[in-house]
Structure formats: C-alpha cells, structure tokens
N, C-alpha and C positions, 0 to 999 in steps of 0.2 A: 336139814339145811344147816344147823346149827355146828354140827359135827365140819360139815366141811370149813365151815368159818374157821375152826380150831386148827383143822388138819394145813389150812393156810396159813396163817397164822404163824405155828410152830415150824412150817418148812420156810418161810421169809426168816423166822428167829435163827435157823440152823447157814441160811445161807451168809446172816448178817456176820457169826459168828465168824464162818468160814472166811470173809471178806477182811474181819477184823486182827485174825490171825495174820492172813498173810502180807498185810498191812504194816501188821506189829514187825512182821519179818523183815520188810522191806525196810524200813526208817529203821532198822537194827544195821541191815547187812550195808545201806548207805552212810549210816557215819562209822559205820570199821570203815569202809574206803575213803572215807574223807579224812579219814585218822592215821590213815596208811601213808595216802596225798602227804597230808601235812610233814609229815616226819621224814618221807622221801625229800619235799622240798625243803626242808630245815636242816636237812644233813644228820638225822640223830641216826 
C-alpha cells in the first residue's frame, strides 16, 4: 500500500513539473508578442 502512495505521489510530482514547464513557456512566448505588439505600435 505504501508503495503505491509513493508511486502516486511522484507521478502528480512529474505531472506538476510538466504543467510547470509549459507554463514557464507560455508567459515567455506571450510577452515576446506583447513586445513584438508594442514596438510594431511605436513604430521602432
């Protein structure tokens, strides 16, 4: 019993991970385009 607790446990840790990743990627790849925006709107 104890085993599965762990084996649960570490696969929510792996999923969180995974979530957190693509997370990170997101709020990256949206302020390049809010940065993109901007600069197209300011004329540089």
């Amino acid at each position: 019993m104890r085993e599965q607790i762990v084996i649960t446990l570490f696969v929510v840790w792996l999923e969180l991970l995974q979530i957190e990743r693509s997370f990170t990627f997101l709020r990256y790849h949206s302020l390049q385009l809010v940065t993109d925006f901007v600069d197209c709107t300011t004329g540089r």
